[in-house]
VOPAGU-2260 file (C-alpha; in pm, 1 decimal, decimal comma):
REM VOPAGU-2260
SITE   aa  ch    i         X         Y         Z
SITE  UNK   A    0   -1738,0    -693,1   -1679,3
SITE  UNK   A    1   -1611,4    -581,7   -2021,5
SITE  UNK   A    2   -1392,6    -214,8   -1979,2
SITE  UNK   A    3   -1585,9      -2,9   -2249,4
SITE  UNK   A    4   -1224,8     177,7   -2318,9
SITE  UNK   A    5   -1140,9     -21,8   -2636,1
SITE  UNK   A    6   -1024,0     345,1   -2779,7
SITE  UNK   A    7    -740,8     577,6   -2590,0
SITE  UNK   A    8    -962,2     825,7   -2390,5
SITE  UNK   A    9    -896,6    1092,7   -2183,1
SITE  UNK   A   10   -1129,5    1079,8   -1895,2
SITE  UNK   A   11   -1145,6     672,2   -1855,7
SITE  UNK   A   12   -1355,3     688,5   -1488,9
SITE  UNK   A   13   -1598,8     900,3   -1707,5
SITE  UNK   A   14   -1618,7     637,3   -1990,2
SITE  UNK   A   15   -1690,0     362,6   -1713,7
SITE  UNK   A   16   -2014,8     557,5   -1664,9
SITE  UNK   A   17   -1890,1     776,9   -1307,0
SITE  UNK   A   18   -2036,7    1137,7   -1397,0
SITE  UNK   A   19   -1874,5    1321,5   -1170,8
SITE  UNK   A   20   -1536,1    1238,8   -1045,3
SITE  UNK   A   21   -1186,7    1323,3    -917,1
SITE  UNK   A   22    -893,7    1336,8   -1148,2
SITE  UNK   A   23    -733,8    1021,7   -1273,9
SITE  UNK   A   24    -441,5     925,0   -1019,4
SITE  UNK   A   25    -129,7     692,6   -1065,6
SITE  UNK   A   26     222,8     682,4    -977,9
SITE  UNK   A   27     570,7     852,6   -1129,6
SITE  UNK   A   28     833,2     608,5   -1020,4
SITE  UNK   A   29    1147,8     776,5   -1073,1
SITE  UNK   A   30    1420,1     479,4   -1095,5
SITE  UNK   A   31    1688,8     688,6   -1069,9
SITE  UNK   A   32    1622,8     829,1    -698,3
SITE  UNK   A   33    1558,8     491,5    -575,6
SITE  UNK   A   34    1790,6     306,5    -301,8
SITE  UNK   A   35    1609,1     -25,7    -270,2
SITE  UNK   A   36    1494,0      45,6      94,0
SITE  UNK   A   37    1213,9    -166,4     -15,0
SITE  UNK   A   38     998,3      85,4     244,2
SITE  UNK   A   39     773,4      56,9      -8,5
SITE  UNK   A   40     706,9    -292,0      -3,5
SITE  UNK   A   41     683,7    -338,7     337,1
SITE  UNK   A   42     415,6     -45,9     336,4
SITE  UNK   A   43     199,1    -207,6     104,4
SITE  UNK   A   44     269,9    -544,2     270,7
SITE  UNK   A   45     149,4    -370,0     633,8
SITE  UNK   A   46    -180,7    -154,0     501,5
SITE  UNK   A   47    -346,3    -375,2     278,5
SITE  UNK   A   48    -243,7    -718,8     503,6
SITE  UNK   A   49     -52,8    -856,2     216,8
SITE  UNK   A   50      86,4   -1210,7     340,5
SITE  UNK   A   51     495,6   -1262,8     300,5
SITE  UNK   A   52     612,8   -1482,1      74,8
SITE  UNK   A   53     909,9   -1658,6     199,1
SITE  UNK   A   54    1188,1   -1385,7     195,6
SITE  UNK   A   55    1373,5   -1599,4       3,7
SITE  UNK   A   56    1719,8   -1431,9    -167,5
SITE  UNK   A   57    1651,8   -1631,6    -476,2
SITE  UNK   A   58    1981,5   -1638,3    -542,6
SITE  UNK   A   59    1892,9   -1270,1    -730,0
SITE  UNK   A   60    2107,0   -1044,4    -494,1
SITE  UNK   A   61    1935,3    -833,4    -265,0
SITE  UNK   A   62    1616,1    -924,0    -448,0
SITE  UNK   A   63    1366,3   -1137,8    -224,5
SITE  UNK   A   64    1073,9   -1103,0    -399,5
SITE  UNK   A   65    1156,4   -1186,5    -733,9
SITE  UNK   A   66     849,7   -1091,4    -933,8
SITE  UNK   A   67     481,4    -926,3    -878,9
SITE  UNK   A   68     245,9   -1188,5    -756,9
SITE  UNK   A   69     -38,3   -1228,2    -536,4
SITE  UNK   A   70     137,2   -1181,0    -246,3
SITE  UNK   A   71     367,3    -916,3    -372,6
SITE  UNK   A   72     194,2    -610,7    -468,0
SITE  UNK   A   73     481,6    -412,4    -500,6
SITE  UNK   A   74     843,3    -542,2    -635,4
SITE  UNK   A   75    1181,8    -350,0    -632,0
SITE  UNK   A   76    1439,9    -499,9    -880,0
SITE  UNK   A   77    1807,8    -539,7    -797,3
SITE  UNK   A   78    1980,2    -519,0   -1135,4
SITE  UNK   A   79    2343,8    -507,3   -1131,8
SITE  UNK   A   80    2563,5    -446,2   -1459,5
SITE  UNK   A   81    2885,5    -311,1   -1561,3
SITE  UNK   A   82    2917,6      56,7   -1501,5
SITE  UNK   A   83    2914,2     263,3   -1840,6
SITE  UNK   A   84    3130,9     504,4   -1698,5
SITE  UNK   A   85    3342,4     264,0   -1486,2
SITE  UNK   A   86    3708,1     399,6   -1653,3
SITE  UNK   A   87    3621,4     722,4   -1532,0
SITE  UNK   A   88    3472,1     668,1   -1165,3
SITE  UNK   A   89    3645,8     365,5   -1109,6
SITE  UNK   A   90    3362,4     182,7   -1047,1
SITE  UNK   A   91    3363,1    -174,4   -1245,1
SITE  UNK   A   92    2940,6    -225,9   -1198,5
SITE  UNK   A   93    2653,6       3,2   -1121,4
SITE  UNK   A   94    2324,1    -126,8    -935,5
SITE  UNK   A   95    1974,8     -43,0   -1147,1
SITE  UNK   A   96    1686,2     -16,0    -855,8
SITE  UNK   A   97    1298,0       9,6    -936,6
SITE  UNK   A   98     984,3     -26,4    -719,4
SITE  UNK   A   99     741,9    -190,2   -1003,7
SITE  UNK   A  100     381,4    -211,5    -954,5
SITE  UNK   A  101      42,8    -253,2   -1136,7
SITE  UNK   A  102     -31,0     -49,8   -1433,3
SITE  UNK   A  103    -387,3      41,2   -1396,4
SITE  UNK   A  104    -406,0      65,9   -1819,6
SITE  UNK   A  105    -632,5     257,2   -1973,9
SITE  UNK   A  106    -751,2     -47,1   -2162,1
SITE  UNK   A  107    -702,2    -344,4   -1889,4
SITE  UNK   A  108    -716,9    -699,4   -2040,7
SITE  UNK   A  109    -791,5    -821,2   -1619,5
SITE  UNK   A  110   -1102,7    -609,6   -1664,0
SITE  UNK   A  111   -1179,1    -709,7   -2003,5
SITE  UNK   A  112   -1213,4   -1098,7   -1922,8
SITE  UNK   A  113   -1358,5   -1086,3   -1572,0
SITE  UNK   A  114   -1708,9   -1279,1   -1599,6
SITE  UNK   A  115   -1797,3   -1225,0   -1216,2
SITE  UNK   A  116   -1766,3    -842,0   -1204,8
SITE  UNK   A  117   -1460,0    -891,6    -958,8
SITE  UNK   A  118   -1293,9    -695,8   -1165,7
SITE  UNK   A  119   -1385,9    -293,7   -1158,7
SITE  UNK   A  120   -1280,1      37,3   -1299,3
SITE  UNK   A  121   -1266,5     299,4   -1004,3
SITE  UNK   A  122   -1400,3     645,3    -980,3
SITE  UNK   A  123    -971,5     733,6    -981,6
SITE  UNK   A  124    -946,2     548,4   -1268,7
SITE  UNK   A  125    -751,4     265,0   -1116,7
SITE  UNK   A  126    -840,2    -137,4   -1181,0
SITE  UNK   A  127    -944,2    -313,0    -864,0
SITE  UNK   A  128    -994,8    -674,6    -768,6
SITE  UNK   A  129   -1290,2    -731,9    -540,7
SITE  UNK   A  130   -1221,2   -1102,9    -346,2
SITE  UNK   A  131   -1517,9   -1116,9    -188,6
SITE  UNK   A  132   -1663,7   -1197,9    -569,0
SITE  UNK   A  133   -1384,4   -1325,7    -731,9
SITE  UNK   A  134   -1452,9   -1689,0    -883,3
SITE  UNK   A  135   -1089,7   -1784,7    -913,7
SITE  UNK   A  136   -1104,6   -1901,7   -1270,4
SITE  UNK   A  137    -749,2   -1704,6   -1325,4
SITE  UNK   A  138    -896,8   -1564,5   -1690,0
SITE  UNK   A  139    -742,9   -1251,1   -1571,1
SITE  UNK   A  140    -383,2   -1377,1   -1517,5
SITE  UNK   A  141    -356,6   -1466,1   -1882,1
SITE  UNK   A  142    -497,8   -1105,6   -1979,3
SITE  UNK   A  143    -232,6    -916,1   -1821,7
SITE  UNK   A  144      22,4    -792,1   -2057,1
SITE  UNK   A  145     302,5    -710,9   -1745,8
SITE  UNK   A  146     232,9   -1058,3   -1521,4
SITE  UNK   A  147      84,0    -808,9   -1283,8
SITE  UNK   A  148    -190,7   -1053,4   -1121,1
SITE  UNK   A  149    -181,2   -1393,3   -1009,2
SITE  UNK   A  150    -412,7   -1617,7    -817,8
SITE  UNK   A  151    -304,3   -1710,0    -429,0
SITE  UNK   A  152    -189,1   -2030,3    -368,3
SITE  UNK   A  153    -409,3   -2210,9     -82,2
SITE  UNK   A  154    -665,9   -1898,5    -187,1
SITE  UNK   A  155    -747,0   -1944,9    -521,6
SITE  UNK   A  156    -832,9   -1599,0    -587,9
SITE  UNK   A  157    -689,1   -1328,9    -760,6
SITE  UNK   A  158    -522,3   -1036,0    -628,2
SITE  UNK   A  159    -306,6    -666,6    -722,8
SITE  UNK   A  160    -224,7    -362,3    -635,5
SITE  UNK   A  161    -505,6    -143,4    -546,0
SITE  UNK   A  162    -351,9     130,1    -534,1
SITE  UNK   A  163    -473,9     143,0    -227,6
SITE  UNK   A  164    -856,4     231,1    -311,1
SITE  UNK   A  165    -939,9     314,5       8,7
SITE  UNK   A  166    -673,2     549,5     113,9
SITE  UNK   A  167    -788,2     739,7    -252,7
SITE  UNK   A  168   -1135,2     744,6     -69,3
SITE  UNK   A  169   -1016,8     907,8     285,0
SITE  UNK   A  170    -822,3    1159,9      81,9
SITE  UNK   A  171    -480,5     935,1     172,3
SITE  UNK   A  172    -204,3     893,5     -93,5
SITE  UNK   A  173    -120,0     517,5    -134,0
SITE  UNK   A  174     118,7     335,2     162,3
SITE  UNK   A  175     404,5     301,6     -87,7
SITE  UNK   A  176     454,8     629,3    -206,5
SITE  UNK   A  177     397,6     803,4     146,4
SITE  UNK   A  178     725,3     548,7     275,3
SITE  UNK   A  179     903,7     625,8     -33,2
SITE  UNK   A  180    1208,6     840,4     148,1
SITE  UNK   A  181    1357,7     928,7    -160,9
SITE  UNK   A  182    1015,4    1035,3    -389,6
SITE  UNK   A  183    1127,0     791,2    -662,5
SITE  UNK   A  184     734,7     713,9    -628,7
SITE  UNK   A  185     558,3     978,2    -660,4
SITE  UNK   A  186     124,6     982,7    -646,9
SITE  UNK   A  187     -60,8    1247,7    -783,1
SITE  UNK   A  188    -293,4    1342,3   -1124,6
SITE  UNK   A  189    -197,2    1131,0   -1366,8
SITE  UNK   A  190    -217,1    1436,5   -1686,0
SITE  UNK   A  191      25,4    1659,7   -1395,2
SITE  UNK   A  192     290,0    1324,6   -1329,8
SITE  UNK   A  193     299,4    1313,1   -1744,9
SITE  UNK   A  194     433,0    1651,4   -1729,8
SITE  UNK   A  195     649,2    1627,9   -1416,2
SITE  UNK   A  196     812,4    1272,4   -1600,7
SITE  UNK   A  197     915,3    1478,5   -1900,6
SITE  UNK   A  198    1039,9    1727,9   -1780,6
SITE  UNK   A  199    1291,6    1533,7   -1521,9
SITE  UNK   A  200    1398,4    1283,1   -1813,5
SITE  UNK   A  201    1444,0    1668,8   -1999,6
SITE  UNK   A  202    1665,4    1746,0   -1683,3
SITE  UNK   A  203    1853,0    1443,5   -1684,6
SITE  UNK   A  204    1916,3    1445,7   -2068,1
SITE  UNK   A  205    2072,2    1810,3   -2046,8
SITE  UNK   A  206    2291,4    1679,5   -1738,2
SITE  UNK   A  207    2429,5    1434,5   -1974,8
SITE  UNK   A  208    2225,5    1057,5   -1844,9
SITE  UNK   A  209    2121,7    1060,3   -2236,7
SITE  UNK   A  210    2001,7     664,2   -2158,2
SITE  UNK   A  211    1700,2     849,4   -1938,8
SITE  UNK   A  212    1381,1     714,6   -2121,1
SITE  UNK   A  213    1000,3     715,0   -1996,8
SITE  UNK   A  214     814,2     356,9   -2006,1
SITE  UNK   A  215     439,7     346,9   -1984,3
SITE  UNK   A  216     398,8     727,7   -2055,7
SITE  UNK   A  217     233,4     726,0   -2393,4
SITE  UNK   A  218    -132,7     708,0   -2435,9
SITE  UNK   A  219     -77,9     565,6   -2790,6
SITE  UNK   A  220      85,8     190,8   -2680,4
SITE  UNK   A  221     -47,5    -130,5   -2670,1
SITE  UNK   A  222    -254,9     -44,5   -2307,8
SITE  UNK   A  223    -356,4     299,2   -2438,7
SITE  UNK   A  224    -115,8     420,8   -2147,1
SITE  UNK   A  225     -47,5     290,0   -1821,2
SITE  UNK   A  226    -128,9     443,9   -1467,7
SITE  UNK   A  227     220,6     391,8   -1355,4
SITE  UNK   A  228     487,8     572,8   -1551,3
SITE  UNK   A  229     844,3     479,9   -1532,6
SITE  UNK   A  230    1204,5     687,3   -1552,6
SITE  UNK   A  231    1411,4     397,5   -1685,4
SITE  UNK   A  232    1814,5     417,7   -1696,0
SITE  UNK   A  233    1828,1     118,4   -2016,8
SITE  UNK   A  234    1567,5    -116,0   -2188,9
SITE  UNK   A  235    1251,8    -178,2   -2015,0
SITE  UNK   A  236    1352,9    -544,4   -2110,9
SITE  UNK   A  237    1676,9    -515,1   -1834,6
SITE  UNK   A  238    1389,0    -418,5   -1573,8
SITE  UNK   A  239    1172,3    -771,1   -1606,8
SITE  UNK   A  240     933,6    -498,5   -1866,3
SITE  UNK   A  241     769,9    -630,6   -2189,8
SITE  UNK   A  242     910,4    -320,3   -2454,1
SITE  UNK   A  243     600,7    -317,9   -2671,6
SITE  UNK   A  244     331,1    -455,4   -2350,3
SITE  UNK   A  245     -51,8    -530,1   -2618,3
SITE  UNK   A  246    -333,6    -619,0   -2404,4
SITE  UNK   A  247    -481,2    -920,2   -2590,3
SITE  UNK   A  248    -799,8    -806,5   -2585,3
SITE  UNK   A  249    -807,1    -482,0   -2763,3
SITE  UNK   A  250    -938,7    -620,5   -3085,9
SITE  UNK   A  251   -1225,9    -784,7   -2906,4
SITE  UNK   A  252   -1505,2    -514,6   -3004,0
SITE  UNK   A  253   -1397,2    -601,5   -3362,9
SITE  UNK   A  254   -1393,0    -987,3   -3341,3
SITE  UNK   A  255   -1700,6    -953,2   -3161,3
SITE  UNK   A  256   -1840,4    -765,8   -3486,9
SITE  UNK   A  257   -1698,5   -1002,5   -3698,6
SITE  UNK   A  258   -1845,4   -1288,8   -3513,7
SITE  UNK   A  259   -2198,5   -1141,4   -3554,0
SITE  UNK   A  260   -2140,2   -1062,7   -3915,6
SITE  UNK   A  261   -2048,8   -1439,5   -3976,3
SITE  UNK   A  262   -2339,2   -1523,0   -3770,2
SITE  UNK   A  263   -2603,6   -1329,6   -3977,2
SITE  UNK   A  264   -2464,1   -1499,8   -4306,4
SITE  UNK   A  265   -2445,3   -1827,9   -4178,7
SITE  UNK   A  266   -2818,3   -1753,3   -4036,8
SITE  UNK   A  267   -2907,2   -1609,6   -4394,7
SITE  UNK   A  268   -2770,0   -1942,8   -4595,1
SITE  UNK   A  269   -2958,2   -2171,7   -4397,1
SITE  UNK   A  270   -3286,3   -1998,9   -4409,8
SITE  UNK   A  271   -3210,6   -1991,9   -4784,7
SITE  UNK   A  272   -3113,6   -2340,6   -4777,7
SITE  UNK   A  273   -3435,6   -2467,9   -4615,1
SITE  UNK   A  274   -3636,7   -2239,3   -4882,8
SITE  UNK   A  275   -3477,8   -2391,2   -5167,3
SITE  UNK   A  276   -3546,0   -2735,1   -5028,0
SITE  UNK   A  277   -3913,2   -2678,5   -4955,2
SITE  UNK   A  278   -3971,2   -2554,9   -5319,9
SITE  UNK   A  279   -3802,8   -2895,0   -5430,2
């Protein structure tokens, strides 16, 4: 199923042909709230029947799930590094927390690829993986500009974060962000989080954390913005984030015209070729 969102657009359930439908949801993870509770995890792990995967240390501090993946819908990062501040507070290191997730881009490369129709754009506006007609073929794993999805091992098939789709349909936020104790995630209308994001890192900024930056905010990057918004506290890069994320298949409309072009003219010069061979 090819995502028809190949420019930024506002109303991206609309462009996927719903005509009537609620506002576009997605998360406001605030990593500056966040205590690494992992509630969040074990929420999503508990609703949607997620298996474990080992609860292995990894030899990454507190961190036992290392990456998103198939069986980890939702990640929190342990970063530790020196404290900027650490001659005044006497502290020598400071620990970065953050509960990533799927992005649910406007234009989704999973989407894009999927030749089974697993793949679909919700009336939300959220990306979700059907199993029951996934085909395994993993096209979607390469798409994905974040290393979001990944195919299960002993399963075959692909799986994310739904956001969980079906709590959206009973009028339920998603299991992570109702464990949340803190609010670092936060659910709600995308266009309202956009506004509540800037106006914390504004907060923050005049309370002197100048290193408060939004990730995934902008509807002009290389997903024509994400679902999930971050508050980041340094580089997206120190998080496990790609800085400048391009889904690889935003120039596909254009190859794709390209391709036809080439295909007429190559069409054109053998017809003209045969012509000039009959008239020999």
């Amino acid at each position: 199923m090819t995502d028809p969102l190949s420019e930024p657009v506002a109303d991206v359930a609309g462009a996927s042909g719903y005509d009537a439908h609620p506002p576009r949801v997605g998360f406001f993870t605030d990593t500056t709230v966040c205590i690494g509770c992992k509630a969040c995890e074990v929420a999503c792990k508990e609703w949607n029947l997620v298996p474990d995967d080992g609860f292995d240390l990894l030899g990454m501090s507190y961190d036992n799930t290392g990456m998103l993946g198939a069986n980890s819908w939702r990640h929190v990062a342990f970063i530790e590094q020196p404290a900027r501040t650490g001659a005044e507070s006497g502290q020598e290191f400071r620990w970065l927390m953050a509960s990533d997730v799927c992005k649910h881009c406007t234009r989704a490369g999973c989407l894009d690829v999927c030749p089974t129709g697993a793949l679909f754009r919700t009336e939300f506006g959220t990306v979700v993986v059907q199993p029951d007609i996934c085909n395994g073929c993993g096209y979607c794993v390469s798409a994905c500009p974040y290393g979001v999805i990944e195919r299960r091992d002993g399963d075959g098939r692909a799986w994310k974060c739904t956001l969980c789709y079906d709590r959206l349909r009973g009028g339920l936020e998603p299991a992570c962000a109702k464990a949340c104790p803190t609010d670092s995630i936060q659910f709600g209308a995308l266009d309202e989080l956009r506004v509540r994001a800037r106006q914390r890192v504004e907060a923050l900024h005049e309370q002197g954390v100048a290193e408060a930056r939004l990730y995934g905010e902008s509807p002009d990057d290389g997903v024509g913005g994400q679902g999930s918004i971050f508050l980041l506290l340094d580089e997206p890069e120190v998080y496990g984030l790609p800085p400048d994320p391009v889904v690889p298949t935003r120039d596909l409309p254009r190859m794709w015209r390209y391709a036809a072009l080439a295909g007429v003219a190559m069409l054109g010069a053998i017809v003209a070729a045969f012509q000039e061979g009959r008239r020999r």
